[in-house]
VOBA-1610 file (N, C-alpha, C; in pm, whole numbers, padded with zeros to 5 digits, always signed):
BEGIN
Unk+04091-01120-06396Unk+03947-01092-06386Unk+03918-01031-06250Unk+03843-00905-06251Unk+03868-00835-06107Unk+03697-00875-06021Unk+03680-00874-05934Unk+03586-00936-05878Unk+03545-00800-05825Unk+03393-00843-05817Unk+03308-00714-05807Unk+03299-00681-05619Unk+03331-00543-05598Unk+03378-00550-05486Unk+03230-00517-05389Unk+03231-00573-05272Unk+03068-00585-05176Unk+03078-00430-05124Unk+02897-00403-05126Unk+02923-00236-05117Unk+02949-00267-04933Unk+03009-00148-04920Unk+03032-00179-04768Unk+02923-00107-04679Unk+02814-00048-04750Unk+02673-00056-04703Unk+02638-00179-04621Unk+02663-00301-04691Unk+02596-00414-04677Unk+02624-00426-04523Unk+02790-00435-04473Unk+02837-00459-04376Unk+02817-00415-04258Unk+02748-00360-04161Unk+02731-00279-04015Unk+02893-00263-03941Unk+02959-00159-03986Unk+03059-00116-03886Unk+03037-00194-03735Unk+03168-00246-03657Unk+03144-00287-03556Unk+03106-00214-03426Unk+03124-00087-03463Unk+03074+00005-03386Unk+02931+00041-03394Unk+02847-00021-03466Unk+02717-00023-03507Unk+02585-00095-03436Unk+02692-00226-03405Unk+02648-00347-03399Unk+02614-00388-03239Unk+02462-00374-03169Unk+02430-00343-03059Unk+02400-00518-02998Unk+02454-00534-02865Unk+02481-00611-02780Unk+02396-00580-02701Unk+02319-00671-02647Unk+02237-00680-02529Unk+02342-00690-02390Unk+02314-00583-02261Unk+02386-00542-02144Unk+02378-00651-02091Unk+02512-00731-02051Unk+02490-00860-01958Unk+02391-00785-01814Unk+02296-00886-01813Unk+02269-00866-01670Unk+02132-00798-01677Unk+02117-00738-01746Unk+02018-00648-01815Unk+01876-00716-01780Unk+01779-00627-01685Unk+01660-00724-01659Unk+01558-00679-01903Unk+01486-00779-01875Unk+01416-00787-01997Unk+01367-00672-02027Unk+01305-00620-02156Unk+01174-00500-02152Unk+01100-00531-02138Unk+01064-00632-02086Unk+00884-00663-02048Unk+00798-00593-01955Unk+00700-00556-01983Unk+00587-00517-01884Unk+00581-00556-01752Unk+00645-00460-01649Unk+00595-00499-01526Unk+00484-00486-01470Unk+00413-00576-01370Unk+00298-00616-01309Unk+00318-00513-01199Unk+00170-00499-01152Unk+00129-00425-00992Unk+00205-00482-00911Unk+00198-00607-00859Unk+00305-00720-00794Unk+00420-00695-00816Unk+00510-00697-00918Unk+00631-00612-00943Unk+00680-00535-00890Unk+00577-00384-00878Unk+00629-00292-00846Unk+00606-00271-00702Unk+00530-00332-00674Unk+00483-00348-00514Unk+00557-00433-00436Unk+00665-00526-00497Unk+00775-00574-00417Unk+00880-00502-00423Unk+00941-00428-00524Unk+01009-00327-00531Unk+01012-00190-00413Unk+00870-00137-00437Unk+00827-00096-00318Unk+00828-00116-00189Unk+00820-00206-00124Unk+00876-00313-00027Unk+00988-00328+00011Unk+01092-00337-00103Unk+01244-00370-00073Unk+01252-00166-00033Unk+01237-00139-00110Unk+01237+00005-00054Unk+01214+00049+00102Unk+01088+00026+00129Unk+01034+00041+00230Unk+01159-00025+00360Unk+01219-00131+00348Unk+01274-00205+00433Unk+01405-00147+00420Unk+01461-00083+00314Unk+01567+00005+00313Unk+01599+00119+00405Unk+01472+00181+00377Unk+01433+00287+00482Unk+01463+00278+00621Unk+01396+00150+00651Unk+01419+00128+00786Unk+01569+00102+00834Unk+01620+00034+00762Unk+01733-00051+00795Unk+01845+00097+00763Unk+01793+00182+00706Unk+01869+00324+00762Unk+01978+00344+00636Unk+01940+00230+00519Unk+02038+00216+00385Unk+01995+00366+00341Unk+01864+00387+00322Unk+01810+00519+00235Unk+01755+00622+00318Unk+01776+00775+00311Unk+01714+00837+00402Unk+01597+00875+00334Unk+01509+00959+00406Unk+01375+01000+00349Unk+01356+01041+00212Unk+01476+01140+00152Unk+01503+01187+00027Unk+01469+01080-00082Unk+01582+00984-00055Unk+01632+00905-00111Unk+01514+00812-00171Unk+01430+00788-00078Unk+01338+00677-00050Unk+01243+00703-00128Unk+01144+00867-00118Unk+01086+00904-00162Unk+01089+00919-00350Unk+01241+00992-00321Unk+01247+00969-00533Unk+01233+00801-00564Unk+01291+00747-00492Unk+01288+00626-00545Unk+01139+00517-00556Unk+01088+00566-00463Unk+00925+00497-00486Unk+00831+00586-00542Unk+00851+00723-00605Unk+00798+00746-00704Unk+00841+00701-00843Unk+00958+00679-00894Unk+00980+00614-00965Unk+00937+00458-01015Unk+00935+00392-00890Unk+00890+00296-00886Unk+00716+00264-01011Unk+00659+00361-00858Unk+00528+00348-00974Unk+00498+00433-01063Unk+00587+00513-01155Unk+00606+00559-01291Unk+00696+00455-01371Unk+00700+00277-01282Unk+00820+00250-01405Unk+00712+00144-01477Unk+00747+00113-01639Unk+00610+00007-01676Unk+00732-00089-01702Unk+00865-00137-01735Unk+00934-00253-01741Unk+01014-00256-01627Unk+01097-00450-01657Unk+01200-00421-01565Unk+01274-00376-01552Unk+01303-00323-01701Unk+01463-00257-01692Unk+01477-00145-01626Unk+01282-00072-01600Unk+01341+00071-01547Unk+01314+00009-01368Unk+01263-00083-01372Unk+01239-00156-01197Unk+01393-00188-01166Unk+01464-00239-01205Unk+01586-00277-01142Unk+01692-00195-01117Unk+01705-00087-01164Unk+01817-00023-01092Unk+01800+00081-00971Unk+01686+00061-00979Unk+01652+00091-00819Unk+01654+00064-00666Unk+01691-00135-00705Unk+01743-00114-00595Unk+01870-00260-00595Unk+01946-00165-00764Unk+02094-00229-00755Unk+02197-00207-00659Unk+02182-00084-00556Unk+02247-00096-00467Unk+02222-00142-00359Unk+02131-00264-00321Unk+02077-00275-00216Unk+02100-00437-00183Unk+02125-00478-00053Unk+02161-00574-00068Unk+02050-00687-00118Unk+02064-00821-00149Unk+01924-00932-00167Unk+01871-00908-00037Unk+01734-00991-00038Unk+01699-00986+00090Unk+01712-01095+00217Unk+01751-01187+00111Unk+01864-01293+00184Unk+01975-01269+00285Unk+02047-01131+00215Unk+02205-01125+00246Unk+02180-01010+00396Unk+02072-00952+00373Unk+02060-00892+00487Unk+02029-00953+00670Unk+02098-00827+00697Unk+02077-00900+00873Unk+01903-00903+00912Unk+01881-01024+00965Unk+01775-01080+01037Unk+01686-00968+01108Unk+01599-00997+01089Unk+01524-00860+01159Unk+01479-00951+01300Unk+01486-00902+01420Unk+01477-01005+01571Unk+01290-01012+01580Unk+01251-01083+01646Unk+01132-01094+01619Unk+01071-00953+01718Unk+00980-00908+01732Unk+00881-00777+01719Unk+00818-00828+01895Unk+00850-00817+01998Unk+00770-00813+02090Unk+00647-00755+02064Unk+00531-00841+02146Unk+00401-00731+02143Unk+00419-00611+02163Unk+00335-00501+02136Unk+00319-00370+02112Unk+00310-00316+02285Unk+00177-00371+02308Unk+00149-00361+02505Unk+00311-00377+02545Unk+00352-00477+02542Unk+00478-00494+02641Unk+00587-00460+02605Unk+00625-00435+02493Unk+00733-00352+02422Unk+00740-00185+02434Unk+00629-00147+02461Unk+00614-00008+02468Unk+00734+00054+02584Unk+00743+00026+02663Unk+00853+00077+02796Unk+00930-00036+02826Unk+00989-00095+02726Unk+01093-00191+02763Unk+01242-00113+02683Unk+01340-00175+02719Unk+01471-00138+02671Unk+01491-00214+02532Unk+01516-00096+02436Unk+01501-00153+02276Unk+01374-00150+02213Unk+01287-00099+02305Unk+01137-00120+02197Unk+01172-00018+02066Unk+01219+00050+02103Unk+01256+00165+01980Unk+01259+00094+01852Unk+01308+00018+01854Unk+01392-00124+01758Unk+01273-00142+01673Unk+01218-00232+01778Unk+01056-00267+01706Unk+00960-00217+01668Unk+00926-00070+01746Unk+00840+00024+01730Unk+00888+00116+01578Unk+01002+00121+01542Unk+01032+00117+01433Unk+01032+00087+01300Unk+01046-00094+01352Unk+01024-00186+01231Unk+00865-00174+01195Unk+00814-00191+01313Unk+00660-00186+01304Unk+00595-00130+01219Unk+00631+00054+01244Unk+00561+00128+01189Unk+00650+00193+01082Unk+00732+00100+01023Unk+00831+00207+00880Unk+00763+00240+00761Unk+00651+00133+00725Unk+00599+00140+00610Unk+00500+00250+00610Unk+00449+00337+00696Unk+00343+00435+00728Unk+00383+00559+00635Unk+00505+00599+00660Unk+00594+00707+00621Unk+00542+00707+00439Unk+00538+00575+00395Unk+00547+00613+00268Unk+00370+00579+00210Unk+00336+00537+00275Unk+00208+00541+00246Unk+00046+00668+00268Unk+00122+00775+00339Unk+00089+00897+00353Unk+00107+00980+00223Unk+00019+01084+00173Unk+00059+01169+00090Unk+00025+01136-00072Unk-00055+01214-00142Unk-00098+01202-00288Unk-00227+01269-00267Unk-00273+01249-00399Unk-00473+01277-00391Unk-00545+01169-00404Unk-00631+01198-00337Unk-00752+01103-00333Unk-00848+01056-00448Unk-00837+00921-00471Unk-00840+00825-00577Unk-01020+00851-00609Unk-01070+00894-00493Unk-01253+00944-00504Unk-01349+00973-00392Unk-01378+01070-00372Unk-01414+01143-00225Unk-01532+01064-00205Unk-01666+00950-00273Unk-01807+00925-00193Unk-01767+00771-00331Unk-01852+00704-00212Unk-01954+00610-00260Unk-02097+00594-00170Unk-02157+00558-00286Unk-02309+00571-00297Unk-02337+00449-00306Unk-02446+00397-00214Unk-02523+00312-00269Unk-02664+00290-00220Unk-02736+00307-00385Unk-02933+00301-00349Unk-02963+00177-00384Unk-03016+00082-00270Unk-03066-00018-00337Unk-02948-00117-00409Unk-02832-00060-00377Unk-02733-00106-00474Unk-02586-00173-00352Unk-02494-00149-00390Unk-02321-00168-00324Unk-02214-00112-00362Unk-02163-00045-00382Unk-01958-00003-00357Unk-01944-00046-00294Unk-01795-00055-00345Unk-01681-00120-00260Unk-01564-00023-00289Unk-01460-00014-00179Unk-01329+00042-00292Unk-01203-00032-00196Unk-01167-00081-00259Unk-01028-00204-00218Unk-00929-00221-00272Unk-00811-00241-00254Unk-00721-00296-00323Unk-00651-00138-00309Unk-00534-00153-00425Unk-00489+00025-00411Unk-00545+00115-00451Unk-00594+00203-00342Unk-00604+00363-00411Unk-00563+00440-00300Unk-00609+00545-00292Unk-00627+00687-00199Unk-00722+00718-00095Unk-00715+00710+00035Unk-00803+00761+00124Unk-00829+00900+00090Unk-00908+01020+00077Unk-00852+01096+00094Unk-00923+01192+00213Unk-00867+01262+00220Unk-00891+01423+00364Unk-01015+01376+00394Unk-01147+01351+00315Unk-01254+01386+00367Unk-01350+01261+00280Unk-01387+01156+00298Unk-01451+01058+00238Unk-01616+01052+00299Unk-01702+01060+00183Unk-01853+01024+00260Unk-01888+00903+00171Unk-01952+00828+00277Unk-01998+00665+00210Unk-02170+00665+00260Unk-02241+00639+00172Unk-02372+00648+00179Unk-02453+00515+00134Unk-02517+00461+00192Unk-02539+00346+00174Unk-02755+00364+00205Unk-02809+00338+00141Unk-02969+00345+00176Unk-03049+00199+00104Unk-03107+00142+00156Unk-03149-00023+00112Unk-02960-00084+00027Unk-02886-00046+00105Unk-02788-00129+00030Unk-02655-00143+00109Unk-02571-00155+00067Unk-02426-00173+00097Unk-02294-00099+00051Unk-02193-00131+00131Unk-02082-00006+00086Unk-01956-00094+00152Unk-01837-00139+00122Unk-01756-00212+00179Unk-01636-00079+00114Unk-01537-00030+00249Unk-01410+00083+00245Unk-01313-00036+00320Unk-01229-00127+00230Unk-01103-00178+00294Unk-00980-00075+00270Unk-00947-00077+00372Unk-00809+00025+00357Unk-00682-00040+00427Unk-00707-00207+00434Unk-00570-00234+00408Unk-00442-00234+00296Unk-00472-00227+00187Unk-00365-00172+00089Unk-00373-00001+00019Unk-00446+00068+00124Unk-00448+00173+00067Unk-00366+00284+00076Unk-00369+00396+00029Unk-00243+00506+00081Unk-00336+00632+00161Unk-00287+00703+00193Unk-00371+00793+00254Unk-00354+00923+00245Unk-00449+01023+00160Unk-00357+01159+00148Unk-00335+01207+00245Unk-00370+01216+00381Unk-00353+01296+00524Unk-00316+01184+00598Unk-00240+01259+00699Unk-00208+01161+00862Unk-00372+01138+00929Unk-00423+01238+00908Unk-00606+01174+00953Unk-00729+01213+00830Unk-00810+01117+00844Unk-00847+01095+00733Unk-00986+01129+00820Unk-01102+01141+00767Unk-01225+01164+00814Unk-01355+01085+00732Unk-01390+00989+00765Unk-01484+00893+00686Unk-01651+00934+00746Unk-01691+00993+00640Unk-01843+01012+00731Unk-01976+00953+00685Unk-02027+00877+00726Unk-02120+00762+00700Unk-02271+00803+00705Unk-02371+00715+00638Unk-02482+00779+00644Unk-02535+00629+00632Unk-02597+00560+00679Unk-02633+00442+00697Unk-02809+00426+00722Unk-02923+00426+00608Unk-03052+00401+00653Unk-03069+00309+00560Unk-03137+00213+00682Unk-03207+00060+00651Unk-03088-00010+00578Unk-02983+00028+00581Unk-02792-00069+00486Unk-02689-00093+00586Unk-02582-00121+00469Unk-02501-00105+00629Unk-02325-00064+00490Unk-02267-00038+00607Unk-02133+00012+00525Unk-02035-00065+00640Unk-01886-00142+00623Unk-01825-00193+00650Unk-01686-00142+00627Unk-01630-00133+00710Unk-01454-00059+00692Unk-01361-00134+00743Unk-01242-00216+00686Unk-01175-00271+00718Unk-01054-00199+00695Unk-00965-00149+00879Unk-00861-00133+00856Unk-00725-00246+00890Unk-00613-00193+00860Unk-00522-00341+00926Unk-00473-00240+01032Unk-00392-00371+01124Unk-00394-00327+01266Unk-00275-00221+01242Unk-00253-00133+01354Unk-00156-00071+01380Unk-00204+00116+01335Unk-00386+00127+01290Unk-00433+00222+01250Unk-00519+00250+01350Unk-00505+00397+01406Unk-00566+00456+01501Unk-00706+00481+01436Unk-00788+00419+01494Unk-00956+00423+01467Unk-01047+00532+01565Unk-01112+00638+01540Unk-01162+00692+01601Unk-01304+00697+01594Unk-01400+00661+01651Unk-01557+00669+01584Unk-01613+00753+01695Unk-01703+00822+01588Unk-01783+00909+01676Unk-01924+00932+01617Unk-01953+00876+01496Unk-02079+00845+01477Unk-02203+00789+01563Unk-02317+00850+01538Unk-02474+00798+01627Unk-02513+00732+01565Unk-02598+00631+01607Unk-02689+00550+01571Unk-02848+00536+01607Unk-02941+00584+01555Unk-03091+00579+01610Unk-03157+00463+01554Unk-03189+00358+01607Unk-03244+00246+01553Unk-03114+00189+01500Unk-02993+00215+01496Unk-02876+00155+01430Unk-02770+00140+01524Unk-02606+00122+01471Unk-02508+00154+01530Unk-02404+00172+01502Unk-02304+00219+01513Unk-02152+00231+01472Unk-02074+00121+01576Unk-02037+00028+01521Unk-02019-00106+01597Unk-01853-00146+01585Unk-01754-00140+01659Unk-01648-00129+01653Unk-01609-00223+01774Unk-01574-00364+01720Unk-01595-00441+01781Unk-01429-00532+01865Unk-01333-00520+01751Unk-01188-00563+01797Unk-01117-00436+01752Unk-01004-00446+01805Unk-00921-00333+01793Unk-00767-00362+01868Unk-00683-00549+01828Unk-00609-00567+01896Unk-00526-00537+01963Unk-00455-00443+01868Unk-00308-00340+01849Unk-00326-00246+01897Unk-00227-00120+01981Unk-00257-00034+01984Unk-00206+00065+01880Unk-00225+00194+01852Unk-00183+00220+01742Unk-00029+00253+01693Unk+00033+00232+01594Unk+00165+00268+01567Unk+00249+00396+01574Unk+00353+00372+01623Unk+00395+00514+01561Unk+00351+00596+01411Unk+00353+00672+01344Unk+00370+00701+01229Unk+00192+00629+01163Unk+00133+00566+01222Unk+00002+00525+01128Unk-00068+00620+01120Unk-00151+00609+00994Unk-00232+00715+00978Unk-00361+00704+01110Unk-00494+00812+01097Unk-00543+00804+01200Unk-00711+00876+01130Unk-00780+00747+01131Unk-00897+00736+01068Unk-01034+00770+01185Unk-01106+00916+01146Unk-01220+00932+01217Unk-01340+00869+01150Unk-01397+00805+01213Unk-01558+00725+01155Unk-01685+00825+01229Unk-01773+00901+01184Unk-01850+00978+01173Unk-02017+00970+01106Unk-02067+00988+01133Unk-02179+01007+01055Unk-02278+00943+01115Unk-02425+00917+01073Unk-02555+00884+01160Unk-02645+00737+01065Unk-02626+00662+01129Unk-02708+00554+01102Unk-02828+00533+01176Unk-02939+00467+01072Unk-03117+00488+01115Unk-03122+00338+01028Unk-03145+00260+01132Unk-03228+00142+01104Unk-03123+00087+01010Unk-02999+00115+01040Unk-02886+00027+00956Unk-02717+00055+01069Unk-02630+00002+00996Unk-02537-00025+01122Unk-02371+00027+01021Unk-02275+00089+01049Unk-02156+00074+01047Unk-02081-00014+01119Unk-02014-00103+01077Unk-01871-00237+01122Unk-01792-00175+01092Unk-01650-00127+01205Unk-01503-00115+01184Unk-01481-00231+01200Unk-01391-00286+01136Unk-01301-00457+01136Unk-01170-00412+01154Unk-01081-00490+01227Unk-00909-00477+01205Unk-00873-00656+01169Unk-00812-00642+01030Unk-00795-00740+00970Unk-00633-00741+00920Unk-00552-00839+00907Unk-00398-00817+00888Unk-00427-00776+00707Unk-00310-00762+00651Unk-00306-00729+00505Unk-00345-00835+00448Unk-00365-00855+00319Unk-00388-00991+00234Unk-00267-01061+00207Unk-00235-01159+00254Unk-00086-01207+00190Unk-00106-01252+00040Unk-00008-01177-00035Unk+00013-01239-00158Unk+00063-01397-00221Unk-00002-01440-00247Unk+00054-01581-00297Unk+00140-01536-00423Unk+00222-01702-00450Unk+00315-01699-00559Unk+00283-01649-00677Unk+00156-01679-00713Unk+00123-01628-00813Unk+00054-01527-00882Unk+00084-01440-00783Unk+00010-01294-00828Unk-00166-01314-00740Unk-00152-01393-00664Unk-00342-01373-00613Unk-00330-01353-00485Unk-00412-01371-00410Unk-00417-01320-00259Unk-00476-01470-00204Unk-00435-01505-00050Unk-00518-01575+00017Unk-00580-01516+00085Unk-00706-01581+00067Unk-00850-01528+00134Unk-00869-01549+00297Unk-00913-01450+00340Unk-00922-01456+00502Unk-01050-01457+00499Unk-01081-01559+00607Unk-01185-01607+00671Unk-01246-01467+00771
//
């Protein structure tokens, strides 16, 4: 009695038959946070002289064109953890490091991340506000030429996580009976040259002096019966879980 033979349809050739890549990060959706530590390990590559400018540049555009991990991780499979790397020495102040032997070192570390945060278009040339508020924070684009207008109201420009399409940027303010507020982080050359009639352009700390390589922000424009604040505030540190701690 001959037995009915299995179509070999049924069977998947072993050459067919797909294996997940040991090691292989997941396809899941990477987060802003994600790619912004990625970015980071990059950035510190740079410095540490692993990647040259070329290198650096394809690779943190990629970065933020990648939406999983799988396309986040091989970017920086050649790089060591950040464990395994040598110690970075601590950063003398800026004042007293400037003409000492080795400031190079620090003045370096300081200002590496500048390099890549220069360059793109600008995320939106004005905010307005009647009676009203903008804000624009978090990541976007400084760009060439920004006007912030504020009349019975408010306008908040943080540009600590921002990028900047130019090495100088030009912010020009218009401030009656409001006020508009700009927070940069330290190590950004602040220039103001705005008037104030009945008002002021009020630029009050300014710890740091400026970095090598930082971009270099002009504050401009005429306030009447309202005031512009430059602030220098450090970055937001990210907590574990994707949020920021809040500065006082």
């Amino acid at each position: 009695m001959s037995k009915e033979a299995v179509p070999r349809e049924s069977v998947p050739p072993e050459s067919d038959r797909q294996e997940p890549a040991p090691g292989r990060a997941p396809a899941l959706r990477a987060s802003d946070a994600d790619r912004d530590r990625v970015a980071e390990r990059l950035r510190d590559a740079l410095a540490e002289g692993r990647l040259d400018m070329e290198e650096f540049e394809e690779r943190l555009e990629a970065v933020y064109a990648s939406r999983t991990y799988a396309e986040l991780e091989p970017l920086t499979r050649d790089l060591p953890a950040v464990g395994d790397a040598a110690p970075h020495p601590l950063a003398a102040p800026a004042s007293a490091s400037a003409g000492a032997p080795g400031s190079a070192v620090s003045a370096g570390a300081a200002g590496s991340a500048w390099p890549a945060r220069i360059g793109g278009a600008g995320t939106s040339s004005a905010g307005v506000a009647v009676m009203s508020g903008f804000q624009r924070k978090g990541h976007w684009t400084v760009p060439a030429h920004f006007t912030a207008v504020a009349f019975w109201g408010g306008g908040e420009l943080d540009l600590r996580e921002a990028r900047f399409a130019e090495r100088e940027v030009v912010i020009n303010c218009v401030a009656i009976m409001g006020g508009i507020e700009i927070v940069v982080p330290p190590g950004v050359e602040v220039d103001v040259r705005g008037v104030g009639f009945m008002g002021a352009f009020d630029q009050r700390d300014n710890p740091l002096p400026p970095e090598p390589g930082a971009p270099r922000v002009v504050v401009t424009g005429f306030a009447f019966w309202g005031g512009v604040d430059i602030k220098v505030k450090e970055r937001r540190t990210q907590l574990g879980g994707g949020g920021y701690r809040k500065e006082l």
